[in-house]
TORPA-427064 format. One record per residue (C-alpha): residue in one letter; x, y, z. Coordinates in Angstrom, 3 decimals, always signed. Layout:
PT   type          x          y          z
PT      A          X          Y          Z
...
***
This chain:
PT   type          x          y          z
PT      X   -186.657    -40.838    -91.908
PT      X   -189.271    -41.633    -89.312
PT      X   -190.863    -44.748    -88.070
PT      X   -194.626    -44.484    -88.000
PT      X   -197.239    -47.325    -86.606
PT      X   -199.929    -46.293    -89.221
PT      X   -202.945    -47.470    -91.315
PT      X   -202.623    -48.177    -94.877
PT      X   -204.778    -45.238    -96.330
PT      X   -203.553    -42.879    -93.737
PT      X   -199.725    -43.988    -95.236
PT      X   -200.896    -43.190    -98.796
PT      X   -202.317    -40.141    -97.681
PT      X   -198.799    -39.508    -95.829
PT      X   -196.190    -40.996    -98.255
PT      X   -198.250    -38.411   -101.277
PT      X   -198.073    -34.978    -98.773
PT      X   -194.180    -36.088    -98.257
PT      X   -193.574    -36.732   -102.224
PT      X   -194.916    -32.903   -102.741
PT      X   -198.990    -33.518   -102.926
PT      X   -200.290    -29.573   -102.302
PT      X   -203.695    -29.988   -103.538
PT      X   -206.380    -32.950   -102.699
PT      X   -209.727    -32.901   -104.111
PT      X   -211.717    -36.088   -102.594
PT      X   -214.971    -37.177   -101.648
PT      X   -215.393    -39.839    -98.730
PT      X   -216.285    -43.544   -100.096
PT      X   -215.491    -46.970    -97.588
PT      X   -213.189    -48.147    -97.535
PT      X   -210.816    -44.930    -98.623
PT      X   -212.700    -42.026    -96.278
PT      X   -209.118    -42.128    -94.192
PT      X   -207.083    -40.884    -97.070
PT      X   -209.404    -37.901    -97.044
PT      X   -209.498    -37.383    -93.568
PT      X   -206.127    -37.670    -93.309
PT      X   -205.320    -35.574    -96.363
PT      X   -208.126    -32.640    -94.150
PT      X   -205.206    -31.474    -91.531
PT      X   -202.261    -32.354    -93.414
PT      X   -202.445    -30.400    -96.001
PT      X   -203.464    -27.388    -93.628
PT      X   -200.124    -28.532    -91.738
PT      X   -197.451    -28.265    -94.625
PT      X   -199.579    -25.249    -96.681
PT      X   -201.827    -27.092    -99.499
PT      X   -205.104    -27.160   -100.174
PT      X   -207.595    -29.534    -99.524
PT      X   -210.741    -29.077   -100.719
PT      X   -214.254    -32.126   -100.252
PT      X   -216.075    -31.357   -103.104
PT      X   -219.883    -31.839   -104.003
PT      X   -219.202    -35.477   -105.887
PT      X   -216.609    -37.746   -107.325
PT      X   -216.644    -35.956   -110.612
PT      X   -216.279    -32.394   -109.378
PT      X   -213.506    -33.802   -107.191
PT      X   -211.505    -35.254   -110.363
PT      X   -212.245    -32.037   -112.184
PT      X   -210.483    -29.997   -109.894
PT      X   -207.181    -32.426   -109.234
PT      X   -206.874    -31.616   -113.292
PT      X   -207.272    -27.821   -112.888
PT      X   -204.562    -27.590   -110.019
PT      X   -202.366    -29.868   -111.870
PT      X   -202.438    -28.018   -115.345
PT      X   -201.345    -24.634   -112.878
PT      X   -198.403    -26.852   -111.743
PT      X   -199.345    -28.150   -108.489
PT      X   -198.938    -32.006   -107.257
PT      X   -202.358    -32.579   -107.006
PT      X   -204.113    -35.917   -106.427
PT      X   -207.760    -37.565   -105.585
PT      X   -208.902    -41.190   -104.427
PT      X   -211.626    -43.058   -104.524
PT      X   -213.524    -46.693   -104.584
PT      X   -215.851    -48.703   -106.401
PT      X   -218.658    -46.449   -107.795
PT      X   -216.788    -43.872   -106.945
PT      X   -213.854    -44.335   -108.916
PT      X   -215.890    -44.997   -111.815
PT      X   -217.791    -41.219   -112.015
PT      X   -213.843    -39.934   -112.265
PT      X   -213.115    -42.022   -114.970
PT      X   -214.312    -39.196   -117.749
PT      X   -211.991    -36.862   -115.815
PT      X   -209.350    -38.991   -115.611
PT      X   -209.324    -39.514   -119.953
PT      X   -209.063    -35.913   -119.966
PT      X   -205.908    -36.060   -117.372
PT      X   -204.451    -38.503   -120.396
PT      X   -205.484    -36.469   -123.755
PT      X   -204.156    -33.214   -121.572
PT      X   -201.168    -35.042   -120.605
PT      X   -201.279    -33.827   -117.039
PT      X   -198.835    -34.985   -114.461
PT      X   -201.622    -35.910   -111.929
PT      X   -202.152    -39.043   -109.430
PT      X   -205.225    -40.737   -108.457
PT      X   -205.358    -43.498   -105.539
PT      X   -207.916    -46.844   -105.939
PT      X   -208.738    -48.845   -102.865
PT      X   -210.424    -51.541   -104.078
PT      X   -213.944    -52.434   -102.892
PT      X   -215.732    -55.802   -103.986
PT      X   -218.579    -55.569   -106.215
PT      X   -220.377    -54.906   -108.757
PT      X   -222.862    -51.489   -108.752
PT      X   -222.379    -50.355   -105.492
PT      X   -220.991    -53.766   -104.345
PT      X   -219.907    -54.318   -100.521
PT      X   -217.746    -52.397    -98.442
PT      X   -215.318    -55.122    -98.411
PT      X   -212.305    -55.987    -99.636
PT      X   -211.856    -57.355   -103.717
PT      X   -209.093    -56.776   -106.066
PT      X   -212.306    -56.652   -109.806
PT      X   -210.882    -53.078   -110.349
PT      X   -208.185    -54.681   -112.520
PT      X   -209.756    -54.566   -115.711
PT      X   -210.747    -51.235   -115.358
PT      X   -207.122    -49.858   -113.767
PT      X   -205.297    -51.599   -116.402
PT      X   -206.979    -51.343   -119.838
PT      X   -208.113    -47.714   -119.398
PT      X   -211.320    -47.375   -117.549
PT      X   -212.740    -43.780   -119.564
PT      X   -213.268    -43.656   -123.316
PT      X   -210.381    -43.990   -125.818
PT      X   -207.603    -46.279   -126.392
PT      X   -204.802    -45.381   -123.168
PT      X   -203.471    -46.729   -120.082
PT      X   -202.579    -45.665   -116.947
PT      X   -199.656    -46.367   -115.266
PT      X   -200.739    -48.206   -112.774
PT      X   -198.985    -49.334   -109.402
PT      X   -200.072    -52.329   -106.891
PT      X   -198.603    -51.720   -103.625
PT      X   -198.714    -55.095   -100.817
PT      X   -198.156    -53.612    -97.525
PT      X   -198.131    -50.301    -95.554
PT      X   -194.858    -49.473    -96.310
PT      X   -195.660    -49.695    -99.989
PT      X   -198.481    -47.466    -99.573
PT      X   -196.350    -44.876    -98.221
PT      X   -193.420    -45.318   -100.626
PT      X   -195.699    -45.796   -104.291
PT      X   -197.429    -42.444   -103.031
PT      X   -194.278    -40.977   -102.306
PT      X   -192.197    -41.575   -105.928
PT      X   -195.564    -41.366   -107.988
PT      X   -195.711    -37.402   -108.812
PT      X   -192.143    -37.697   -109.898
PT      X   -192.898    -41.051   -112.280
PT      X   -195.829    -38.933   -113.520
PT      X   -193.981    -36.224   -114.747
PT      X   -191.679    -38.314   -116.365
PT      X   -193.953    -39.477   -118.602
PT      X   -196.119    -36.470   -117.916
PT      X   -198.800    -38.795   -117.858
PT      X   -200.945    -39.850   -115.035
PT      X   -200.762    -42.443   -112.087
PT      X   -202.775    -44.612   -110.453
PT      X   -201.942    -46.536   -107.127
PT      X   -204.631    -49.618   -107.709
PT      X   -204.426    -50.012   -103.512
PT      X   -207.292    -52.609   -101.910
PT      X   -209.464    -52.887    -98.821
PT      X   -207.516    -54.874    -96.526
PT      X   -204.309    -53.049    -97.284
PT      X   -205.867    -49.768    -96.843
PT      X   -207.343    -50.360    -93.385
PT      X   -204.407    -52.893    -91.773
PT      X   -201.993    -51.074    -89.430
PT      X   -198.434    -51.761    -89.621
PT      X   -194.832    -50.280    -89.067
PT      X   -193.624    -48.537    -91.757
PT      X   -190.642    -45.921    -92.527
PT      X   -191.700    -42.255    -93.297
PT      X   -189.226    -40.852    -95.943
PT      X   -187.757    -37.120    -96.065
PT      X   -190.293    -34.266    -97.325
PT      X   -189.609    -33.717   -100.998
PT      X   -188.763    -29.764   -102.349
PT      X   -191.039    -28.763   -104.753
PT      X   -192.138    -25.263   -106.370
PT      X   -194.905    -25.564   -108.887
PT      X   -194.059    -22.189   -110.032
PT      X   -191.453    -23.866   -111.853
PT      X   -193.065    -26.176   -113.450
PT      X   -192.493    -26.205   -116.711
PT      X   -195.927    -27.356   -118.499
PT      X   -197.646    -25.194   -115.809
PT      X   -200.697    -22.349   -117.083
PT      X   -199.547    -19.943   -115.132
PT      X   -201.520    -17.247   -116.672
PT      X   -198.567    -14.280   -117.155
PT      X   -199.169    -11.718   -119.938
PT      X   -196.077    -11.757   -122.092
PT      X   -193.741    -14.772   -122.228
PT      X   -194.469    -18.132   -123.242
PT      X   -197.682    -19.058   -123.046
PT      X   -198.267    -22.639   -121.995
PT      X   -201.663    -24.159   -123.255
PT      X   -203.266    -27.612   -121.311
PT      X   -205.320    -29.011   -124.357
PT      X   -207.793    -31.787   -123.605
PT      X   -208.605    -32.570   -127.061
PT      X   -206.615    -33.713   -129.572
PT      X   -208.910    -32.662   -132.841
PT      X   -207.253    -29.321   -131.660
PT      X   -203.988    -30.203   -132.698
PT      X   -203.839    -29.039   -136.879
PT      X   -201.525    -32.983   -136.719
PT      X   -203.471    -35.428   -135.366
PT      X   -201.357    -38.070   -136.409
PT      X   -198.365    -36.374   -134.816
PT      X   -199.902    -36.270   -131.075
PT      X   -200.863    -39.579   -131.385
PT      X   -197.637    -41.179   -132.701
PT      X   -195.701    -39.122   -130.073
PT      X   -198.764    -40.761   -127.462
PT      X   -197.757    -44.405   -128.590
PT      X   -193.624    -43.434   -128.096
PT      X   -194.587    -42.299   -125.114
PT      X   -196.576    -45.401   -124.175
PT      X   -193.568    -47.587   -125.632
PT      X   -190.926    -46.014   -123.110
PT      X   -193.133    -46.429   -120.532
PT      X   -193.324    -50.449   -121.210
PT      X   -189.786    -51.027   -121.666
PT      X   -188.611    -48.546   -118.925
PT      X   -190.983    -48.979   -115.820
PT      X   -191.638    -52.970   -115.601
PT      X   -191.784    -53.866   -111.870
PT      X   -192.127    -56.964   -110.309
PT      X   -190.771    -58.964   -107.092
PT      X   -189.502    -63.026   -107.523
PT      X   -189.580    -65.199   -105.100
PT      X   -188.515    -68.853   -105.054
PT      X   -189.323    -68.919   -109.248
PT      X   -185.670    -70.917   -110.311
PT      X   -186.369    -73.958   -109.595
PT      X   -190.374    -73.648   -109.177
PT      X   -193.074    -76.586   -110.586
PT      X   -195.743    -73.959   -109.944
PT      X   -195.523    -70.528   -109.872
PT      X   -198.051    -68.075   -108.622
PT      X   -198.842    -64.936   -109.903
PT      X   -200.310    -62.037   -107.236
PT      X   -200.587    -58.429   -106.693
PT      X   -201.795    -56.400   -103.786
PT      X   -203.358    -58.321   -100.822
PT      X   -203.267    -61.871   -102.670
PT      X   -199.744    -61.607   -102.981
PT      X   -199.349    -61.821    -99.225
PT      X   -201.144    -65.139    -99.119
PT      X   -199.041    -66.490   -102.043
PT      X   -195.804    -65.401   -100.746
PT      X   -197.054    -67.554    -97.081
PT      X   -197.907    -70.823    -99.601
PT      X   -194.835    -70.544   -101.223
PT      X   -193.048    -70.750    -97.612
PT      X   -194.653    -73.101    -96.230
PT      X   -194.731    -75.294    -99.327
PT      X   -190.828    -75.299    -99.596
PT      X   -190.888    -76.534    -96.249
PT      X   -192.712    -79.309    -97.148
PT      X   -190.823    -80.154    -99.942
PT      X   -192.758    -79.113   -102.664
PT      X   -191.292    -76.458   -104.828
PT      X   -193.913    -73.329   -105.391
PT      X   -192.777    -69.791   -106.373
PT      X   -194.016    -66.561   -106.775
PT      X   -194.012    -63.214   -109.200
PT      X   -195.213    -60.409   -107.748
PT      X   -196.116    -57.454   -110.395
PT      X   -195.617    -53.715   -108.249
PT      X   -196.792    -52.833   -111.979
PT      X   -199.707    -53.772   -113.118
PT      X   -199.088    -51.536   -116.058
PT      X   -196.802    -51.910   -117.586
PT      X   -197.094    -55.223   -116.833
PT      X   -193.819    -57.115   -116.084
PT      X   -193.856    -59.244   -118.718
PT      X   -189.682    -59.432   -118.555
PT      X   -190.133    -61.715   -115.395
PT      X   -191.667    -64.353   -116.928
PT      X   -189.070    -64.745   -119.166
PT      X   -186.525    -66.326   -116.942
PT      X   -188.665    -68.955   -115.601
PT      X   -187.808    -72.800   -117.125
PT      X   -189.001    -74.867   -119.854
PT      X   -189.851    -77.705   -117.824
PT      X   -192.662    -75.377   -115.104
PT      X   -195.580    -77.363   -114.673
PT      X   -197.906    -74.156   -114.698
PT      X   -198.691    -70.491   -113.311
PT      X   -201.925    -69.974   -111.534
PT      X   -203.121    -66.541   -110.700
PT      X   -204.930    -65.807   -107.137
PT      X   -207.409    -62.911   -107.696
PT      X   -210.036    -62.036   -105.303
PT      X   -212.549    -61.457   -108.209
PT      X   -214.882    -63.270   -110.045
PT      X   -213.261    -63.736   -113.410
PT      X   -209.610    -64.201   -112.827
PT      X   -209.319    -60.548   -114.305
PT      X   -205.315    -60.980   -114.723
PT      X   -205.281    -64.151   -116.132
PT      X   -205.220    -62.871   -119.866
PT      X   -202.404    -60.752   -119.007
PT      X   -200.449    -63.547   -117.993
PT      X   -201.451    -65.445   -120.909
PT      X   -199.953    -62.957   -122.994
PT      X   -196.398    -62.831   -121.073
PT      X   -195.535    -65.939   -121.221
PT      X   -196.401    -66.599   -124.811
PT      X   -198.133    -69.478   -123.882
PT      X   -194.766    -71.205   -123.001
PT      X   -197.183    -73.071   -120.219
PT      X   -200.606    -73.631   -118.829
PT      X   -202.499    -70.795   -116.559
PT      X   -204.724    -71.522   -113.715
PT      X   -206.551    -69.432   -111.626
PT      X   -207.478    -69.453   -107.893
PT      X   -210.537    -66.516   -107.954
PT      X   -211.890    -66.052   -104.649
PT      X   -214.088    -63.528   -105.307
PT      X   -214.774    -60.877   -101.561
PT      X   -212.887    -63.880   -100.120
PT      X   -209.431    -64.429    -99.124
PT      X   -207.436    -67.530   -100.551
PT      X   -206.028    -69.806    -97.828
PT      X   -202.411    -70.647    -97.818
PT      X   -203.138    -74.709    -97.916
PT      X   -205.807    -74.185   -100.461
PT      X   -203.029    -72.815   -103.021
PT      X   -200.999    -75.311   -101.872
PT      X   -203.392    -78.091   -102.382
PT      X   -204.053    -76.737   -105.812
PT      X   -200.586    -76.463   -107.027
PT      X   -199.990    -80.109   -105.909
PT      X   -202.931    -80.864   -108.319
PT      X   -201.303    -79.038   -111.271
PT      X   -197.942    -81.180   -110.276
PT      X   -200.077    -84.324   -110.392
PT      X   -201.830    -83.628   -113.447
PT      X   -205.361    -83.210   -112.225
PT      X   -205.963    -79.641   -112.299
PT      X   -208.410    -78.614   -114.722
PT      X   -207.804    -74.885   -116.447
PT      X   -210.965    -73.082   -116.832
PT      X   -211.419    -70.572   -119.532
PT      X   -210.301    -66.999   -120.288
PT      X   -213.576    -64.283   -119.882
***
């Protein structure tokens, strides 16, 4: 273990070359250039490859080469960007390739701002290319989680042999904190066992990208919604704080999660009783957390910096409609800790009005 003072993208960049990332095909965007640069001389240091390629898309194309040959291989991206590798990343899915891809969330739509935003939820979560798939998709809130979602996410992919993405925003990729470095992970891609390796006799492993290939359709995609199903009852994350005897209880991810953990504290100390669930997953999403919360909560209200309340559906769905959902969007702004505050103490007085699901 070693203790690092280091920014966010630099950790993700760091926790993925410790978690056995040899190959990184990127191209720089704000506000994730650092986990290129940084990927530039590490990889040189420990022996991968790094390559900058011509675009986005070329980029994406070569993470799935270097992955069906066995390697750890992984790109990043933002906003416009991460929207030209979403045709690559479908083929990462119907190939079934073991590869990781890194979001930090810009504001915006089009080319947007440079700025921080969390609207990359719909597209993270219900699939992003063409098809009917998800990711599995991870929401790190600090640093540290940076470094350690990078870290474990090759070995969740492979799993599942099925790719990752680390849905990372602005503000977490450029803050600078402490964080623990964990050990460097052994790992020989020669021995990977879905690997191409292009031998003359032995088994020969094929990396399909299209399923009308297969002479059973219905097989691949049957063993595609198993797989899917084991992923959802296996790999629900979430953190809970102060939700047993909570009136309100917010629901956050990423940066916003940070500002409703801080309303929840300083709410309690006030007297008024606010909680929190924190999904690390945002798929699956943890729908097993809002099962313990009581009968007799007043509400859950999500805090989103988008538009639309993005996650507000999702929440919808798991809790069954047991209670009302709110939503504090802020849009490229930050919520303030007494503005949630001030809003839950409307939902406990009855004056909060819910605004409709997009």
């Amino acid at each position: 273990m070693q203790s690092l003072l280091i920014k966010g993208n630099e950790a993700l960049a760091e926790g993925a070359i410790r978690g056995g990332c040899r190959f990184y095909a990127g191209y720089p965007i704000t506000p994730q250039s650092e986990i290129l640069e940084m990927m530039a001389w590490r990889q040189k240091e420990v022996g991968g490859v790094f390559i900058q390629g011509e675009s986005e898309i070329a980029s994406v194309n070569m993470v799935m080469g270097a992955s069906a040959l066995g390697a750890r291989a992984m790109t990043s991206s933002s906003g416009p960007g991460f929207s030209l590798k979403q045709e690559g990343i479908a083929y990462w899915v119907s190939a079934g390739l073991p590869a990781v891809v890194a979001c930090v969330q810009r504001y915006g739509i089009g080319d947007g701002f440079i700025g921080a935003g969390q609207d990359n939820y719909w597209q993270a979560v219900k699939g992003g290319g063409n098809g009917d798939y998800h990711l599995i998709v991870l929401a790190p809130n600090s640093v540290q989680e940076n470094m350690d979602m990078a870290y474990e996410s090759f070995e969740l992919a492979e799993k599942y042999m099925h790719p990752v993405l680390i849905l990372s925003d602005a503000t977490i990729g450029q803050m600078v904190e402490p964080c623990i470095a964990p050990p460097m992970k052994e790992y020989d891609k020669d021995n990977a066992p879905w690997a191409a390796k292009g031998t003359p006799v032995g088994e020969k492993n094929k990396v399909i990208t299209d399923i009308t290939y297969f002479e059973d359709q219905d097989t691949w995609q049957k063993g595609y919604i198993e797989k899917m199903r084991k992923v959802q009852e296996n790999e629900q994350r979430w953190e809970e704080i102060e939700i047993e005897d909570a009136d309100v209880v917010f629901v956050a991810y990423g940066i916003s999660s940070r500002i409703a953990e801080g309303a929840v504290r300083d709410a309690r100390a006030r007297g008024i009783k606010l909680g929190l669930i924190r999904p690390k997953t945002l798929w699956p999403y943890p729908r097993k957390a809002f099962k313990k919360l009581k009968d007799s909560l007043k509400g859950l209200v999500t805090v989103e910096m988008n538009m639309m309340a993005q996650m507000k559906e999702d929440v919808i769905i798991a809790c069954n409609n047991r209670f009302p959902v709110y939503s504090v969007a802020t849009a490229q702004y930050m919520a303030e800790v007494n503005q949630l505050i001030d809003f839950a103490q409307e939902i406990i007085d009855g004056k909060a009005k819910q605004e409709e699901v997009f």
